[in-house]
C-alpha positions in Angstrom: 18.5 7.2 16.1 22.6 8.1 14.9 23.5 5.0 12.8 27.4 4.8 12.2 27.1 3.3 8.2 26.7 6.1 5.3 23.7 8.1 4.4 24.6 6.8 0.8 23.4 2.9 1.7 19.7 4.4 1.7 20.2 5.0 -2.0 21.9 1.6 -2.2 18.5 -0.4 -0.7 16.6 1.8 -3.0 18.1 0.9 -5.9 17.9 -3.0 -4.8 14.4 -2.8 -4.0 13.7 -0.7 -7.7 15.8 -3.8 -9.6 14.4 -6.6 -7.7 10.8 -5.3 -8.5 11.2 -3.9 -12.1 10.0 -7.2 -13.7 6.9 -7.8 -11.4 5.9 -3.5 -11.2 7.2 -2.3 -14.3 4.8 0.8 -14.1 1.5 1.3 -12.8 -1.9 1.5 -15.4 -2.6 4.8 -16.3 -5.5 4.6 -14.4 -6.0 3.0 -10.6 -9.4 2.5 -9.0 -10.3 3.3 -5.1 -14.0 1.6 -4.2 -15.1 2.9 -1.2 -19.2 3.6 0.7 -21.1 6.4 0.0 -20.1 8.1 2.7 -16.4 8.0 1.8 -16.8 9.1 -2.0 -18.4 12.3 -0.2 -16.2 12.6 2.3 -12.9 12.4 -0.3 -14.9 14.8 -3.2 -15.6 17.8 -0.3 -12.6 17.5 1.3 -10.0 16.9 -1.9 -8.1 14.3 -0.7 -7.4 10.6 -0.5 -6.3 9.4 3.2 -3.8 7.4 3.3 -4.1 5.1 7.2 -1.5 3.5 9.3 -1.2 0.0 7.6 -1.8 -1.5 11.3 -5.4 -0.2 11.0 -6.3 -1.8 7.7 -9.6 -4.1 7.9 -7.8 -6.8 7.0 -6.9 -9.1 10.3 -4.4 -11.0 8.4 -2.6 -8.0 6.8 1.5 -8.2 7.8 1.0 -11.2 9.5 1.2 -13.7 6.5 4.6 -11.5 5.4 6.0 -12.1 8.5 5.7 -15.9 8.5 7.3 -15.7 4.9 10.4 -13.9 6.2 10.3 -15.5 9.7 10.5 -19.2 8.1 14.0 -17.5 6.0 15.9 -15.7 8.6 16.0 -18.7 10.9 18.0 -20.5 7.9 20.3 -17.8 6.8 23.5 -16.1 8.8 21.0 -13.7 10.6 21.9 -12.0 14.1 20.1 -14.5 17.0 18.6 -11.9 18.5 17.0 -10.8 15.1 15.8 -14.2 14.5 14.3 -14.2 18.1 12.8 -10.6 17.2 10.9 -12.1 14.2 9.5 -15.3 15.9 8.4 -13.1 18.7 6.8 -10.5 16.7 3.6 -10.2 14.5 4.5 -7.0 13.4 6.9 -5.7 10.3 10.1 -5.1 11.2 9.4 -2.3 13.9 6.1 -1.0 12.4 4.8 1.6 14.8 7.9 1.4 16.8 10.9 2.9 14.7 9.4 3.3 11.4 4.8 4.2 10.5 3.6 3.0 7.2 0.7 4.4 5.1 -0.8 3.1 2.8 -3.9 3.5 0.7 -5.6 0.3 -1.6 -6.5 0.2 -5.7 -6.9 -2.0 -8.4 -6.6 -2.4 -11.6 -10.1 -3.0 -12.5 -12.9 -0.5 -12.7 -15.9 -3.6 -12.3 -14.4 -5.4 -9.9 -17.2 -7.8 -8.5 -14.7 -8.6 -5.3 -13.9 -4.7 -4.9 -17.7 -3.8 -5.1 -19.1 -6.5 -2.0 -16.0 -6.0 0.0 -15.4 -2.1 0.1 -18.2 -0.5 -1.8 -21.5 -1.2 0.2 -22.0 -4.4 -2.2 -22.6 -2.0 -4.9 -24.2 1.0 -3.1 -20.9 2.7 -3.5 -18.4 4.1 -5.6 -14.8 3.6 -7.6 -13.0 6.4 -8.0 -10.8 6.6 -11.3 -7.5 7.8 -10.2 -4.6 9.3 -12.9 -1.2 7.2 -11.2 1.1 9.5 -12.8 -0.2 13.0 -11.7 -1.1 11.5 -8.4 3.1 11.5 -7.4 3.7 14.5 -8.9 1.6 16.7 -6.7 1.7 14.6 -3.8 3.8 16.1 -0.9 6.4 13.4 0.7 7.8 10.3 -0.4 5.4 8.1 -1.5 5.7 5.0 -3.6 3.5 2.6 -6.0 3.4 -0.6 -5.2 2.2 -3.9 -6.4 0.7 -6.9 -4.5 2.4 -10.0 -5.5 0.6 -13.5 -4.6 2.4 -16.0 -6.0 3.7 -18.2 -3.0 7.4 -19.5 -5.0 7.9 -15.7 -6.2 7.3 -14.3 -3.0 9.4 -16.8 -1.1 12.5 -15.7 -4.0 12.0 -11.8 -3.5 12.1 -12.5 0.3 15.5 -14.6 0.2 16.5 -11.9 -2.0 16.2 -9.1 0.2 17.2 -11.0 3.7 20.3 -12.0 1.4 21.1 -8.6 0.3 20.8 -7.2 4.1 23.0 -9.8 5.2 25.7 -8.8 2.2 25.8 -5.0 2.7 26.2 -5.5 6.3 28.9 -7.5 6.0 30.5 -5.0 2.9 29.8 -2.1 5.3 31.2 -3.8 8.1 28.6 -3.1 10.6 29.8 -3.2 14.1 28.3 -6.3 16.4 26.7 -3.4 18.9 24.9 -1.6 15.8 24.0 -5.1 13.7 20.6 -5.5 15.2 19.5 -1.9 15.2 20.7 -2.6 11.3 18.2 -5.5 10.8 15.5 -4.4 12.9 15.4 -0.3 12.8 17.8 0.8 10.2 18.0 0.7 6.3 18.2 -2.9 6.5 14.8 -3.0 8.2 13.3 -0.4 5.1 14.4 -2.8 2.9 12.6 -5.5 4.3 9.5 -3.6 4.9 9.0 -2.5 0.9 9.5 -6.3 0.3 6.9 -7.6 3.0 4.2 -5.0 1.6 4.3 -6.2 -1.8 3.4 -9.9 -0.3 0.2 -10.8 0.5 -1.6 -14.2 1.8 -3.2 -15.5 -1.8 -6.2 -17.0 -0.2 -7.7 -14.2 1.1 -8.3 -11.9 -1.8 -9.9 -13.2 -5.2 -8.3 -10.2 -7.1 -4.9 -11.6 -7.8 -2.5 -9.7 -9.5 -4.8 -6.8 -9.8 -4.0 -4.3 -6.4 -2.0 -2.1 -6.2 -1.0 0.6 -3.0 0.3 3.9 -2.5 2.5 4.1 0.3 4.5 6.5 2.5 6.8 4.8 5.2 8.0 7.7 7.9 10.0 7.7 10.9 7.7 9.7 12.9 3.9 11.1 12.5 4.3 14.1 12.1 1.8 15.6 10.1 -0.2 12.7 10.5 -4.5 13.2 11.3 -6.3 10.9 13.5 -10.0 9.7 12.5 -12.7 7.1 13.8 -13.5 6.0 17.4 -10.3 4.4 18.0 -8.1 7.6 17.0 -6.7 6.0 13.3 -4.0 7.7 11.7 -3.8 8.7 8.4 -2.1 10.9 5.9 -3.6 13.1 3.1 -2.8 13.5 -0.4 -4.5 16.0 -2.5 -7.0 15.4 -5.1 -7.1 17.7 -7.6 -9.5 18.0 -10.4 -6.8 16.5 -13.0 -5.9 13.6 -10.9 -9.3 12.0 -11.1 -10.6 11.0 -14.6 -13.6 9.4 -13.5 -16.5 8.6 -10.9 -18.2 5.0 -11.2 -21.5 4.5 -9.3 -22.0 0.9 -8.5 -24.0 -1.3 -9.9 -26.6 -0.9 -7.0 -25.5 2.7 -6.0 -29.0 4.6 -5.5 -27.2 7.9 -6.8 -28.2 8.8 -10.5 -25.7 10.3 -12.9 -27.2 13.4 -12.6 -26.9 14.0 -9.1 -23.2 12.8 -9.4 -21.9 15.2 -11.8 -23.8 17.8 -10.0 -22.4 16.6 -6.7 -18.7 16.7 -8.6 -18.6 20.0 -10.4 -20.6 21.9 -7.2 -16.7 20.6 -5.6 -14.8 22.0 -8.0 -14.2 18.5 -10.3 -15.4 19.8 -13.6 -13.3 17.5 -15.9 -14.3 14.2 -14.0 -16.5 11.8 -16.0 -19.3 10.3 -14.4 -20.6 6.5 -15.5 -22.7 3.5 -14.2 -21.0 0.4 -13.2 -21.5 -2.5 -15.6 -23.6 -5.2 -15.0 -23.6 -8.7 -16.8 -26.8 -10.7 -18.0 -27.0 -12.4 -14.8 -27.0 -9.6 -12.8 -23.5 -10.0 -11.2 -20.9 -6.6 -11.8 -19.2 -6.9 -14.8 -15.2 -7.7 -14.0 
């Protein structure tokens, strides 16, 4: 879609979004940890690379939803097109996800003995937690792709969102959008990218007990090209490669029926020579070590 305002005002919302996340971001652990079954740890060592799936395919029923009602409450106070308010209370989708714009995104924490991350994405325990190097990861990784982090604090999250809506509304106004082109602006232009990276740092605090510790990688396109589909209902993903330098390290879980041995065999028989190998932790009482 031909937009009449300046192929500069992308780099405008970008450098909003960097400043109005420096403080809660700053930059990623050297290390980020992907848990995932069995069958996915052999899956991402044979093939070398991570997938990254359409964010409306996540297991997570509530995921965008809760955004949405953050930005959706805002709009309907602020000097917002009708028709855009109307757009948001009508929708449960962000901002033209899967209609103008595809989002991809792939989950991580901060912890390598996550109890939470173990039961809920790793087999309770059977599986694994792969040990990924943030830093390389972007620098062979075809695309634009970004690092974000999940913010749960509900007065934080309600102050990033006025931000954002604010700023849209502002360099509409300085760019002196047409009234014909102001909704295709909000809703599938650079004001909607904006509001997107916002909304995907926000998530509903009462459903995940590892606050402040995920992060995402994520790749917002226009199209999906290039994109793979996977699973009986045709998911799409992207893939980023996995070299042998990008992952330091391999953690079976705490109930993962794989030894050591058959795990570093398993890695270096693929090509990851480099990659260390460990058990996950386990405290006295037998929970995972966190």
């Amino acid at each position: 879609m031909d937009m009449p305002w300046p192929e500069a005002t992308k780099a405008r919302f970008k450098e909003f979004q960097r400043e109005l996340w420096l403080d809660h971001e700053n930059d990623p652990p050297p290390e980020l940890y992907h848990y995932t079954r069995e069958d996915g740890f052999r899956g991402i060592i044979t093939s070398r690379v991570l997938r990254v799936f359409d964010i409306g395919r996540l297991n997570d029923p509530t995921e965008g939803r809760y955004s949405m009602d953050v930005f959706r409450r805002l709009v309907a106070r602020k000097s917002v097109p009708a028709k855009v308010v109307d757009a948001f209370r009508r929708s449960d989708t962000l901002f033209g996800v899967s209609e103008f714009w595809y989002q991809y995104v792939a989950c991580f924490s901060q912890e390598k003995n996550s109890e939470h991350q173990w039961k809920k994405y790793a087999g309770v325990g059977k599986g694994f937690c792969l040990g990924i190097d943030s830093a390389s990861l972007f620098e062979s990784a075809p695309g634009n792709y970004a690092w974000l982090k999940i913010l749960y604090n509900k007065a934080e999250q309600e102050g990033k969102a006025n931000s954002t809506i604010d700023h849209v509304i502002n360099t509409a106004r300085e760019l002196d959008v047409p009234k014909r082109h102001l909704v295709d602006f909000w809703l599938s232009g650079r004001g909607a990218q904006s509001l997107m990276l916002s909304a995907l740092h926000i998530k509903d605090p009462g459903q995940d007990s590892d606050k402040e510790r995920e992060w995402r990688v994520l790749m917002l396109r226009p199209d999906r090209d290039g994109a793979k589909t996977a699973g009986e209902f045709g998911n799409h993903y992207l893939e980023l490669p996995l070299t042998s330098d990008l992952l330091r390290r391999v953690v079976l879980g705490p109930n993962c029926e794989m030894s050591l041995e058959a795990a570093e065999s398993f890695l270096r028989e693929h090509g990851f020579t480099q990659t260390i190998a460990e058990r996950g932790l386990l405290r006295a009482d037998g929970a995972t070590s966190v």
